[in-house]
C-alpha positions in Angstrom: -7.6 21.1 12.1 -4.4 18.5 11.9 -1.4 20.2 12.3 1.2 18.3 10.0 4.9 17.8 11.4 7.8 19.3 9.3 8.3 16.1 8.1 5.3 14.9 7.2 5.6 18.7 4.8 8.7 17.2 3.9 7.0 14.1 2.3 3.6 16.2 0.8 5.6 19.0 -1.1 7.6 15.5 -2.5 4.7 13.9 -3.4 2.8 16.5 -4.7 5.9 17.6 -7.0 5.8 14.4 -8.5 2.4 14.2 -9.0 2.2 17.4 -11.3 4.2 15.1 -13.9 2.1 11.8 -13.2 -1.3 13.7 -13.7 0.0 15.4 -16.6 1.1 12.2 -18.5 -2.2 10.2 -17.3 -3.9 12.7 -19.2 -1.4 11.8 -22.5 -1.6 7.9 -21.3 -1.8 6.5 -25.0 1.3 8.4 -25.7 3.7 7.1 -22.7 6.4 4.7 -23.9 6.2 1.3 -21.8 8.5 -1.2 -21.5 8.0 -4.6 -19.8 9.8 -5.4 -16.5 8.1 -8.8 -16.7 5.2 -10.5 -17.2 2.2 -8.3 -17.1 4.4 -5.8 -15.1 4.6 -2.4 -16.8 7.3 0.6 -16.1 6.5 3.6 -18.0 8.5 6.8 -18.2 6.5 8.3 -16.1 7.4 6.0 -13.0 10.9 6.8 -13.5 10.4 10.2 -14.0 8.3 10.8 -10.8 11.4 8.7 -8.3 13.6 11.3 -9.6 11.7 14.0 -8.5 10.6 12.2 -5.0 14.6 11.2 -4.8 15.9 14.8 -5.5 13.0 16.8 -3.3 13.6 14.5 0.0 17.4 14.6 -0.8 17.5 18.5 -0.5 15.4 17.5 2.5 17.4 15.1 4.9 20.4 14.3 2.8 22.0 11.8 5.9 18.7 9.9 4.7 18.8 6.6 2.8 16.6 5.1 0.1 14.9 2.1 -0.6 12.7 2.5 -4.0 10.8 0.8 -6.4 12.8 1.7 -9.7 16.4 2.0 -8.2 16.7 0.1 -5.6 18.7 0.6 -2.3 21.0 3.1 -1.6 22.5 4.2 1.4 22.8 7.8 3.3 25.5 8.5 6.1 22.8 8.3 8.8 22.6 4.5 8.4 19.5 4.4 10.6 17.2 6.0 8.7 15.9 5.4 5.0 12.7 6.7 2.9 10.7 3.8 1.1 9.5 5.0 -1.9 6.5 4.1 -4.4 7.1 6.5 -7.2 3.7 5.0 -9.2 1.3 2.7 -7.0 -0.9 0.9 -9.4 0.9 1.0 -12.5 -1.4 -1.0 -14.6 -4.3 1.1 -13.7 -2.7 4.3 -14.7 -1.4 2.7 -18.4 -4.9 2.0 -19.0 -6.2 5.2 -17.8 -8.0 4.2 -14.5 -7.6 7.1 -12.1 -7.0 4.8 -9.3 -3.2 4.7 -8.2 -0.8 7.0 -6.1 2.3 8.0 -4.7 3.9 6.1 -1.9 6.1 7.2 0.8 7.4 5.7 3.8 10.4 6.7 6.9 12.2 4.1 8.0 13.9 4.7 11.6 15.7 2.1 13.2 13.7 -0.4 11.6 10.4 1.2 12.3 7.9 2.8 9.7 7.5 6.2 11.7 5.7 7.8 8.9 4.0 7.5 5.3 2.2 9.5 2.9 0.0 8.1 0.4 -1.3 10.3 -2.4 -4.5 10.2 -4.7 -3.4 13.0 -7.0 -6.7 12.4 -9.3 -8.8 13.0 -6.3 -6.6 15.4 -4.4 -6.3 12.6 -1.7 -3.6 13.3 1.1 -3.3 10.5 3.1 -0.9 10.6 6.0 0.5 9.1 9.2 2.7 9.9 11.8 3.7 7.3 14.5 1.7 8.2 18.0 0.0 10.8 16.3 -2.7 9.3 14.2 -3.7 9.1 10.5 -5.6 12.0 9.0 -6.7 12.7 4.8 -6.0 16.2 4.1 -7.0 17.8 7.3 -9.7 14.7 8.7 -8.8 12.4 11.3 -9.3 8.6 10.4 -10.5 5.8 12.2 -11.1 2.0 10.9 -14.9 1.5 10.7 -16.3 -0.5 13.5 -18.2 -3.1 11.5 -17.8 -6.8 13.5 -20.0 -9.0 11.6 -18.4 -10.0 8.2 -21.6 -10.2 6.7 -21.7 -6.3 6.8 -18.1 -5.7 5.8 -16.6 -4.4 2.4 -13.0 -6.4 2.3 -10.3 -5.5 0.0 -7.6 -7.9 -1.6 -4.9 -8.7 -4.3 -5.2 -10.9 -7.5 -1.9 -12.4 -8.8 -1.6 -11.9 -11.9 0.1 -13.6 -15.2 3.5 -15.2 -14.2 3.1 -14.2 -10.3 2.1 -15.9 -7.5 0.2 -18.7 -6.5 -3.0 -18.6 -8.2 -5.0 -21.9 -7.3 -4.4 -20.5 -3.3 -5.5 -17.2 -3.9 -8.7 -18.8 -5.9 -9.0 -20.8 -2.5 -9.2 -18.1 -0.2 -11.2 -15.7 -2.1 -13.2 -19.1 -2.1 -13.4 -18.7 1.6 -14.0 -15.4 2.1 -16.3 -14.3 -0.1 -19.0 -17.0 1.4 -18.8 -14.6 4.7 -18.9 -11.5 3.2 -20.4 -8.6 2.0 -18.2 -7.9 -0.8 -14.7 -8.6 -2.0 -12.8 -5.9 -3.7 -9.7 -5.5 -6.0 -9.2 -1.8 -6.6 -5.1 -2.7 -7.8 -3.1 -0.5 -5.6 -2.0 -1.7 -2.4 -1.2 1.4 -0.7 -4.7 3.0 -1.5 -6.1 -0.8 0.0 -4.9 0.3 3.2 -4.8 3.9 3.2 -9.1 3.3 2.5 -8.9 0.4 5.8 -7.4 2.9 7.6 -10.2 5.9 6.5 -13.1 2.6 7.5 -14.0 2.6 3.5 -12.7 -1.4 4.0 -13.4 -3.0 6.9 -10.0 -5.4 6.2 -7.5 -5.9 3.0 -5.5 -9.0 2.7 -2.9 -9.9 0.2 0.4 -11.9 -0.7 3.6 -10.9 -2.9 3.9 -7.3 -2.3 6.9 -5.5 -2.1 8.1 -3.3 1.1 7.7 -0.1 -1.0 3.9 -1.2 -1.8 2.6 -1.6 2.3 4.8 0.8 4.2 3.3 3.7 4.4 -0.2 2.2 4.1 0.7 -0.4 7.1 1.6 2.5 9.4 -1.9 4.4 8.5 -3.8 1.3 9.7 -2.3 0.8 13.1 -2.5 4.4 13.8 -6.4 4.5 12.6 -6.8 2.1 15.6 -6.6 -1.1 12.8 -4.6 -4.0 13.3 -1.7 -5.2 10.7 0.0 -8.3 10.6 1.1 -10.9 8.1 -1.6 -13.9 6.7 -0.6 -16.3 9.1 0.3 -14.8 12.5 3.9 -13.1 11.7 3.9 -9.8 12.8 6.5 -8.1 10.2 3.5 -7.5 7.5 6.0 -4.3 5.6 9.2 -7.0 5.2 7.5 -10.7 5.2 5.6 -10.8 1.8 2.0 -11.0 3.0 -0.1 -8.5 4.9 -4.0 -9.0 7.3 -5.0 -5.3 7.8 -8.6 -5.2 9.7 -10.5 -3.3 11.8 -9.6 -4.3 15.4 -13.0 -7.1 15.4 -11.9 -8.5 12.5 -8.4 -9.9 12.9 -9.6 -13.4 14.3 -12.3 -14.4 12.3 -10.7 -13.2 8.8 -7.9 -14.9 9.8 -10.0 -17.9 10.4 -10.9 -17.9 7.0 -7.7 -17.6 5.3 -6.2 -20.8 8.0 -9.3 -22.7 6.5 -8.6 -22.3 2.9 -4.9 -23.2 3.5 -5.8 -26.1 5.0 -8.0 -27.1 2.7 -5.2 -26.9 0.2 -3.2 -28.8 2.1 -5.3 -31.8 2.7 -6.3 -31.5 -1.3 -2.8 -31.5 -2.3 -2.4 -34.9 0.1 -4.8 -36.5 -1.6 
């Protein structure tokens, strides 16, 4: 039986208080009033509503703390070192068209380290969490990243850009790529559950571009401490603040990573000619 930190209970009673009002307007979805924050990216009340909760619970918490969310942005605590980084609503579309796929996100910065993250499933009464040198567990079961080393066995998880956002004849490309290797390609549309599920060996690797540091934080941490690896598409090793993340098992790094070189490149010598 895992025995969670008092901060790790710090960031579950959050979560779980903000879920109570996510759940409860998923089940009046039709009913939310949504209003665009760009193309084909939806805010709803109930996004807002749930950072104010997750704001004012981890607040009363560790008030020195700063934040970095979603909704609001950046603010700043008096211990400068350390900031939460918070997902108040982690598949937005899915939830304003009533999937029951999408969670809560939430991430401790130290220093500039992620030293923990929750990730919660509220439909499923899914608990993910991770504590740095400690490991990553789901409600009380310890996770490992599945072991699978032939990508014709393994299950990968990605990303699709969608209207108005990035680069969509690259993407095209290196699903292209992978998908030839594969046993399946995924796109569930919530980034943390991607890696929360690579981390619990559901995926045996994610990969995607464009996300935000409040989307991968959490998640990111729950890989490495599954035993995964996580690092950005293309070899940079800041996945959480550099735009792109490559989370695998720890056989899969090199030869997905192959596959994504070898789509670029192809682009490349297309766009040459």
């Amino acid at each position: 039986m895992a025995t969670r930190s008092a901060l790790i209970n710090v960031m579950v009673r959050a979560a779980e208080k903000a879920a109570k009002g996510l759940v409860r307007d998923f089940g009046e979805v039709e009913h939310l009033q949504v209003s665009r924050k760009g193309p084909a990216d939806f805010v709803s009340n109930a996004d807002i509503k749930a950072e104010k909760i997750l704001r004012e619970e981890l607040q009363k918490a560790r008030p020195e703390f700063g934040f970095l969310m979603e909704e609001s942005g950046v603010s700043k605590g008096s211990d400068a070192t350390a900031r939460w980084i918070v997902d108040p609503l982690d598949g937005t579309t899915n939830f304003l068209h009533g999937l029951p796929h999408w969670a809560i996100s939430i991430a401790l910065e130290k220093s500039g380290e992620i030293v923990a993250g929750v990730v919660y499933e509220p439909i499923g009464d899914q608990m993910f969490w991770a504590e740095k040198g400690q490991g990553t567990f789901v409600n009380h079961q310890r996770l490992r990243v599945s072991e699978r080393r032939r990508l014709e066995d393994c299950l990968l998880a990605t990303g699709i850009p969608f209207k108005g956002r990035g680069d969509h004849a690259g993407f095209l490309g290196e699903a292209e790529a992978v998908m030839k290797e594969v046993a399946g390609i995924r796109r569930f549309g919530s980034a943390a559950l991607d890696l929360a599920y690579v981390a619990a060996g559901r995926f045996d690797g994610y990969w995607e571009r464009g996300l935000a540091p409040w989307d991968c934080a959490a998640g990111a941490l729950m890989v490495t401490e599954a035993g995964g690896f996580v690092g950005e598409i293309g070899g940079g090793r800041n996945p959480v603040f550099g735009g792109s993340i490559l989370a695998t098992n720890s056989h899969l790094q090199v030869p997905v990573s192959r596959l994504l070189k070898a789509a670029a490149d192809k682009r490349g010598e297309t766009a040459k000619a």
